[in-house]
C-alpha positions in Angstrom: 0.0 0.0 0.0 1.5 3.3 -0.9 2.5 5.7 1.9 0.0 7.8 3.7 -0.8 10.7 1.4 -0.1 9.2 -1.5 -4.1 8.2 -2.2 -6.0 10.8 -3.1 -10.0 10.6 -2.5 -12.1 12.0 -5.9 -15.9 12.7 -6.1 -15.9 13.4 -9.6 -19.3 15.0 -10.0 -22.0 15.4 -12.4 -22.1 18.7 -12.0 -19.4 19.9 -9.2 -15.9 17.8 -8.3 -13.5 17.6 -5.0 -10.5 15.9 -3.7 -9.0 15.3 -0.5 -6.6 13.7 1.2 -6.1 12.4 4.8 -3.6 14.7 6.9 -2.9 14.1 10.5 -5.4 12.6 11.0 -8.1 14.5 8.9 -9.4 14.9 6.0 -8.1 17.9 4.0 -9.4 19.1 1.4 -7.4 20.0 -2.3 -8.0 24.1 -3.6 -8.8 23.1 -7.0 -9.4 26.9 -7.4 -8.2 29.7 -5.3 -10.3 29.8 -2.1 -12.3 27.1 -3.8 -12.5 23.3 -3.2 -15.1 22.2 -5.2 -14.9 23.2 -9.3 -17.5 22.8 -11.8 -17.4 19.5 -13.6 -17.1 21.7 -17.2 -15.1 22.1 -20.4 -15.2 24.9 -23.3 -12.6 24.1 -26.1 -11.9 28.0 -26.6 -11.8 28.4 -31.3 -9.2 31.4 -30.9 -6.8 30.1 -28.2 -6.8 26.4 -29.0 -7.0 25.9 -25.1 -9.4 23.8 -23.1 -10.9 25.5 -19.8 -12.6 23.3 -17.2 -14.2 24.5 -14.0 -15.2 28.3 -13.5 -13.2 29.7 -16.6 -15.0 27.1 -18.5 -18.6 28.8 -16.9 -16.9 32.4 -17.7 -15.9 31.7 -21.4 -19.8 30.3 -22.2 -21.1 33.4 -20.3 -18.8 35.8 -22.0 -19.4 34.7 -25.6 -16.5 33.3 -26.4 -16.5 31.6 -29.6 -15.9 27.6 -28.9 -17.7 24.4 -27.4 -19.3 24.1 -24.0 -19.8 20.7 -21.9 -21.1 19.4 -18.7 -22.7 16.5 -17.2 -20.3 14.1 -19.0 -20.5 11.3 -16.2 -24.1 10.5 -17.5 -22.2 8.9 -20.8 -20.1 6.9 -18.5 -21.2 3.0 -19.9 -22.7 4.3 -23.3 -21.3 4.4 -27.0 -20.6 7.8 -26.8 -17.7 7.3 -24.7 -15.7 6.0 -27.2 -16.9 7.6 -30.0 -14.2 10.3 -31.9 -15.3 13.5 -32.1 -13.6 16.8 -33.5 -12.8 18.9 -31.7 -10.0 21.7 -31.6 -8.4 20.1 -35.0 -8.6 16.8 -32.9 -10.1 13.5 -32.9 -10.8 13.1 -29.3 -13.4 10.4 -26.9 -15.0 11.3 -23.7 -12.4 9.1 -22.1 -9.6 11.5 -23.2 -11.8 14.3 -22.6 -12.9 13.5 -18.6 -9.0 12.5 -18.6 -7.9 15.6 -19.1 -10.1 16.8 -16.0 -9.0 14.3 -13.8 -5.0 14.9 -14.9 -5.8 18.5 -13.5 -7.5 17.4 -10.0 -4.2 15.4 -9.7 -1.6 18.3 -10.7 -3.3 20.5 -8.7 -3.2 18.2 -5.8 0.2 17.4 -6.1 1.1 21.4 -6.3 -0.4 22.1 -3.6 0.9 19.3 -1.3 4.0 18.7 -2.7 3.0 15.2 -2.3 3.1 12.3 -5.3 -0.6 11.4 -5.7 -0.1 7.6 -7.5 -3.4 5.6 -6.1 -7.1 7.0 -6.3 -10.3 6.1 -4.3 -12.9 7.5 -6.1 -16.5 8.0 -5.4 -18.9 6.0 -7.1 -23.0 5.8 -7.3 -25.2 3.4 -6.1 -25.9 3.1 -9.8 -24.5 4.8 -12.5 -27.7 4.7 -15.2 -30.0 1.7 -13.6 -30.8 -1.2 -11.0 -29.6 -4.3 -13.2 -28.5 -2.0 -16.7 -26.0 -3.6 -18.2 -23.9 -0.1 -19.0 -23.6 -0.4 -15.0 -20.4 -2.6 -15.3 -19.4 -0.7 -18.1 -19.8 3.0 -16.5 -17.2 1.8 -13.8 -14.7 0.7 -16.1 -15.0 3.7 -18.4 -14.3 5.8 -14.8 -11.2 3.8 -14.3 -10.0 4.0 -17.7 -9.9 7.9 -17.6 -8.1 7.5 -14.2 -5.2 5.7 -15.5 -5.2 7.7 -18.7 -5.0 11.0 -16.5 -1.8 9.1 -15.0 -3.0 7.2 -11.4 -1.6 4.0 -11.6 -3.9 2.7 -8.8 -7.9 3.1 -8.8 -10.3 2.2 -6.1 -14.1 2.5 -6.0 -16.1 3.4 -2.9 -20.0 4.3 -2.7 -20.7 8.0 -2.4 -23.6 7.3 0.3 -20.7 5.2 2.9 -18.1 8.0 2.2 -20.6 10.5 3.2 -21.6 8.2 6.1 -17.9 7.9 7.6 -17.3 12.0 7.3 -21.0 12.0 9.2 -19.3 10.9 12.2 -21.2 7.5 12.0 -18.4 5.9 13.1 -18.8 7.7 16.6 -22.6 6.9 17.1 -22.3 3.2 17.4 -26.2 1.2 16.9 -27.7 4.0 15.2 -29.5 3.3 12.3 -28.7 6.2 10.1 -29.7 6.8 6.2 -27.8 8.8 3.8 -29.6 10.5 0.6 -27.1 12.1 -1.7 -29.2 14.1 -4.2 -26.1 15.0 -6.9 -26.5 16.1 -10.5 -27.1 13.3 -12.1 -28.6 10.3 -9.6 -29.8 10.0 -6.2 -28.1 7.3 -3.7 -29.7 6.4 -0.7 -27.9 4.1 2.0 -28.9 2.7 5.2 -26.0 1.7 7.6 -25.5 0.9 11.3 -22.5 2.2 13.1 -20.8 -0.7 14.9 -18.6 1.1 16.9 -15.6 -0.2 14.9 -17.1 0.3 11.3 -19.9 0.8 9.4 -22.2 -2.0 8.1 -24.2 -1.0 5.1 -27.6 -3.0 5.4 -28.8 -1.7 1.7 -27.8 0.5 -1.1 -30.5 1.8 -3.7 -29.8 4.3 -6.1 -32.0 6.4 -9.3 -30.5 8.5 -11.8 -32.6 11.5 -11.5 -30.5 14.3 -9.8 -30.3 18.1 -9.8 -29.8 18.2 -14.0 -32.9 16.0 -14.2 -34.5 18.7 -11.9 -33.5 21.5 -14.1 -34.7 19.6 -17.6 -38.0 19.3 -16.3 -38.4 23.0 -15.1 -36.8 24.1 -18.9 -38.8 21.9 -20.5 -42.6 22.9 -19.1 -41.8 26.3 -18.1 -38.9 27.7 -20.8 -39.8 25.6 -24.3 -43.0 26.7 -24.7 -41.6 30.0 -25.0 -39.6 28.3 -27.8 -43.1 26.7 -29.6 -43.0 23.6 -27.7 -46.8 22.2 -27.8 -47.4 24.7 -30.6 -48.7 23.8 -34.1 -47.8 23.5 -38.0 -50.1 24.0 -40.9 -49.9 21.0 -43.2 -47.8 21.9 -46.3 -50.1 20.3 -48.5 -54.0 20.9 -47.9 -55.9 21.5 -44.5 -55.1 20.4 -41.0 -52.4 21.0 -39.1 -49.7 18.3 -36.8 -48.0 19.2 -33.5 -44.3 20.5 -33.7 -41.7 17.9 -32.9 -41.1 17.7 -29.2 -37.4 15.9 -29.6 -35.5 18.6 -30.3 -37.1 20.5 -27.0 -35.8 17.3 -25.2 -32.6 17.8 -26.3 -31.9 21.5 -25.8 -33.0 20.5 -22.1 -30.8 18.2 -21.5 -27.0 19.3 -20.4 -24.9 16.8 -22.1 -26.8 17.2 -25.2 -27.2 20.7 -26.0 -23.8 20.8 -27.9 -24.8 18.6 -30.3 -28.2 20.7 -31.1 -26.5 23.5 -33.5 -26.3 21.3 -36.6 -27.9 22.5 -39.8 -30.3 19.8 -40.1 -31.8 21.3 -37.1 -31.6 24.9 -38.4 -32.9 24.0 -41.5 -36.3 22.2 -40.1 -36.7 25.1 -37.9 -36.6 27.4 -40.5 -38.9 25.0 -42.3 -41.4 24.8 -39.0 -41.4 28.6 -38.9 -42.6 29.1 -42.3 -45.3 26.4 -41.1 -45.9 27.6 -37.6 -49.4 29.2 -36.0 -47.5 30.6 -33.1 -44.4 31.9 -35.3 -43.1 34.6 -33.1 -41.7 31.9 -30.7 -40.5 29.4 -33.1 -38.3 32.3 -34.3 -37.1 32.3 -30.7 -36.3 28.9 -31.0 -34.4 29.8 -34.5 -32.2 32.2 -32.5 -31.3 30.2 -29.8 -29.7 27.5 -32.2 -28.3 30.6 -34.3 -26.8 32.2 -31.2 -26.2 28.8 -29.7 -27.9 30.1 -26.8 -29.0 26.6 -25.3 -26.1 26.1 -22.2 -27.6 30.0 -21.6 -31.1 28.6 -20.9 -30.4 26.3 -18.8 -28.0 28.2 -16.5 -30.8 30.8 -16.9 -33.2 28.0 -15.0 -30.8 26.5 -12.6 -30.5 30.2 -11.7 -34.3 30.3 -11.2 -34.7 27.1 -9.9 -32.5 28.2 -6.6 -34.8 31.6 -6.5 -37.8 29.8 -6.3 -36.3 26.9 -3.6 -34.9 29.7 -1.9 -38.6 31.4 -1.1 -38.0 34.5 -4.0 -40.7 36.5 -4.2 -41.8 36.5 -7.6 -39.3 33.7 -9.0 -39.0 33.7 -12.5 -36.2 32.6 -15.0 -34.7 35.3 -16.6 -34.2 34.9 -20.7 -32.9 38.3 -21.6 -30.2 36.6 -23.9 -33.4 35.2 -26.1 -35.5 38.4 -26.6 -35.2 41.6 -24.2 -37.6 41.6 -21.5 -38.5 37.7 -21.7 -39.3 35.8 -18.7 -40.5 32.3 -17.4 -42.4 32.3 -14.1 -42.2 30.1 -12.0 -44.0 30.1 -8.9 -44.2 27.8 -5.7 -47.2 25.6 -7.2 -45.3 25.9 -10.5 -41.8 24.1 -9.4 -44.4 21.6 -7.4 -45.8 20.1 -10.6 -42.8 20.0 -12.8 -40.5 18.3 -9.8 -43.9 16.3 -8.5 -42.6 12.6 -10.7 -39.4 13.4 -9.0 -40.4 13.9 -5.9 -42.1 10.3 -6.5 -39.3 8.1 -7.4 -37.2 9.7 -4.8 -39.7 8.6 -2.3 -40.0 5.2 -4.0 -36.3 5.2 -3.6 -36.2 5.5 -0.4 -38.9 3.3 0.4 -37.0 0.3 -2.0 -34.1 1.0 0.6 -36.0 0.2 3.7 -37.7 -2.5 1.8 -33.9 -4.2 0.9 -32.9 -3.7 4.2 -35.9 -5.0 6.2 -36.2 -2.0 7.9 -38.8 0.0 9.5 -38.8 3.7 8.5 -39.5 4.1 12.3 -36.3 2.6 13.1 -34.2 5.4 11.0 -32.8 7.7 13.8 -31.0 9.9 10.9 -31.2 11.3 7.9 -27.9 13.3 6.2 -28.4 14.6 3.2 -25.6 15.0 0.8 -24.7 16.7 -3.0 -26.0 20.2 -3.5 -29.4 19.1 -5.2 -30.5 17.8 -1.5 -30.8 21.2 -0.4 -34.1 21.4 -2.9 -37.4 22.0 -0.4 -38.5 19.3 -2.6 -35.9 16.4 -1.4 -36.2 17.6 2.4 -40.0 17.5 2.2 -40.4 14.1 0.8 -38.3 12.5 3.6 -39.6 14.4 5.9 -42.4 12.5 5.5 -41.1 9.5 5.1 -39.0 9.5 8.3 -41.1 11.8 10.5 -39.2 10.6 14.0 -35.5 11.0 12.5 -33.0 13.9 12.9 -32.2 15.4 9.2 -28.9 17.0 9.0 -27.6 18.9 6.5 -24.1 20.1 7.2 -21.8 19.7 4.6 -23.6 18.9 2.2 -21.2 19.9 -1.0 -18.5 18.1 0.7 -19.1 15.0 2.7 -18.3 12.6 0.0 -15.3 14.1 -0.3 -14.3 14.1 3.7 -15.2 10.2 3.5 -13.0 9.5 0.5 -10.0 11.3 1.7 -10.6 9.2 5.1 -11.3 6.1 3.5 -8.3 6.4 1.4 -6.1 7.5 3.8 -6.4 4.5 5.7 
């Protein structure tokens, strides 16, 4: 086993990523960023500079306007063909495995600048399930994740569940017989763990995971509240004689959807806009639609409702989603009752999760002394709600929420 410091713990994130490593004792976390240890899980391939940004300069160059290629939410591909597949970018022919590489190789410089220690072996964090309960990409999503470790030059890599790292940096360990239960809402799937603390260690009794997350939160909000603003549920004469069909909804779904909004701006797709809007009964916001794929505004929506979505949770008066950068003076509002129905199937499977949990576990809900809630999509009114009333009798803790996975890894590894 290498020496201590020499494992470095990773969450690598749908949306947000961390290390740490154990030091003295405790778990300290790596400033990917100055002042900053947690960085956005991004990438823009800048056209002018030839560089690739990841993390907050990444955000800045998308906000900015800066003429190049915008990606997140690249661990939902984990276990699919795109993974593999070449694509071109910056004059090269480049995978998602080279690509999430890259991002990783950073975590690991920066680590070892910082410490001045040799990072060889990594425990990373890993979901309950990556796409599904029984999927067969789940075997394949882990092994794409250890690929792009060793290709961002670890020449160890470990797995641990994100829900028992966040239960050893809970202090579970200290509280030995209590039934605890750890629901880490993160951007791309939900994890929920029972465990016991034994004193000496902690016994997992079930793990259950979803892949609905924060990014699944946010498609639903764009999609009922932002792309009807866009002609979604609009209309199209029939070309030829009377009668007219619904517009397409697919190409809605995909400008909602993180990891595939860079792949919308093709001409095919300008083209049968342009053909819809010749076509269209509502042609003022099909032309909105037109400009958005133009301007290649789509990344702008959906930071515009993540934006929204946190005024709403957060109790804003008046909440509304601002799309200035589509037409001056547009707007999406979205009030409490609003957020309610578009995150109400949510809601739903994340109780269903939980219950499933129990259910694998032979478990009363009665008997669940604690609830800590992990990943930054936990803090949703939403996700608190729904346990709440699922686990009326427990204590529901919510500190460190953005980094608890990471505390756990960096102990975990450390040892």
């Amino acid at each position: 086993m290498a020496p201590q410091g020499r494992s470095l713990g990773i969450d690598f994130g749908t949306s947000n990523s961390a290390a740490g490593y154990l030091s003295d004792g405790r778990p300290r976390l790596i400033e990917l960023a100055p002042g900053q240890t947690t960085m956005p899980t991004t990438f823009f391939f800048d056209y002018d500079t030839r560089r690739t940004l990841i993390g907050d300069p990444a955000n800045q160059a998308l906000l900015d306007g800066v003429e190049g290629r915008f990606m997140r939410a690249l661990k939902r591909v984990l276990g699919t063909g795109l993974m593999h597949e070449k694509r071109q970018i910056l004059n090269r022919s480049v995978t998602f495995v080279e690509i999430i590489a890259r991002f990783l190789n950073q975590i690991k410089i920066r680590a070892e600048a910082q410490t001045g220690l040799t990072f060889d072996r990594v425990l990373s964090g890993r979901p309950v399930v990556f796409h599904g309960t029984g999927d067969p990409r789940e075997p394949l999503a882990e092994e794409d994740l250890r690929r792009c470790y060793l290709e961002a030059g670890f020449l160890e890599v470990d797995f641990l569940p994100e829900p028992q790292a966040a239960a050893i940096a809970a202090g579970a360990l200290d509280q030995p017989g209590t039934i605890g239960l750890i629901v880490d809402v993160g951007g791309g799937t939900s994890d929920f763990s029972l465990f016991r603390s034994d004193g000496g260690g902690i016994t997992i009794l079930a793990n259950h995971g979803v892949r609905i997350g924060g990014t699944d939160f946010d498609r639903a909000i764009n999609i009922d509240r932002v792309m009807p603003l866009l002609g979604k549920g609009g209309l199209l004469r029939k070309a030829m004689g009377p009668g007219t069909s619904p517009i397409p909804n697919a190409i809605y779904n995909d400008l909602a959807t993180w990891e595939k909004i860079p792949f919308v701006y093709t001409p095919q797709n300008r083209r049968m806009v342009a053909e819809m809007l010749r076509l269209a009964q509502q042609p003022d916001r099909l032309s909105r639609l037109a400009r958005v794929l133009e301007d290649e505004l789509g990344h702008d929506l959906a930071f515009a409702v993540e934006r929204g979505k946190i005024a709403a949770n957060a109790g804003e008066a008046q909440p509304r989603i601002l799309l200035d950068q589509v037409e001056r003076g547009l707007y999406a509002p979205l009030p409490p009752e609003a957020l309610t129905d578009s995150l109400a199937r949510h809601a739903a499977a994340l109780a269903e999760g939980a219950d499933e949990t129990l259910r694998l576990a032979g478990i009363d809900a009665g008997d669940v002394r604690q609830v800590v809630y992990v990943g930054g999509s936990s803090l949703m009114s939403m996700v608190s709600g729904t346990m709440k009333a699922r686990f009326p009798a427990a204590g529901h803790s919510f500190k460190d929420v953005f980094t608890a996975v990471t505390d756990g890894l960096a102990i975990a590894a450390g040892r």
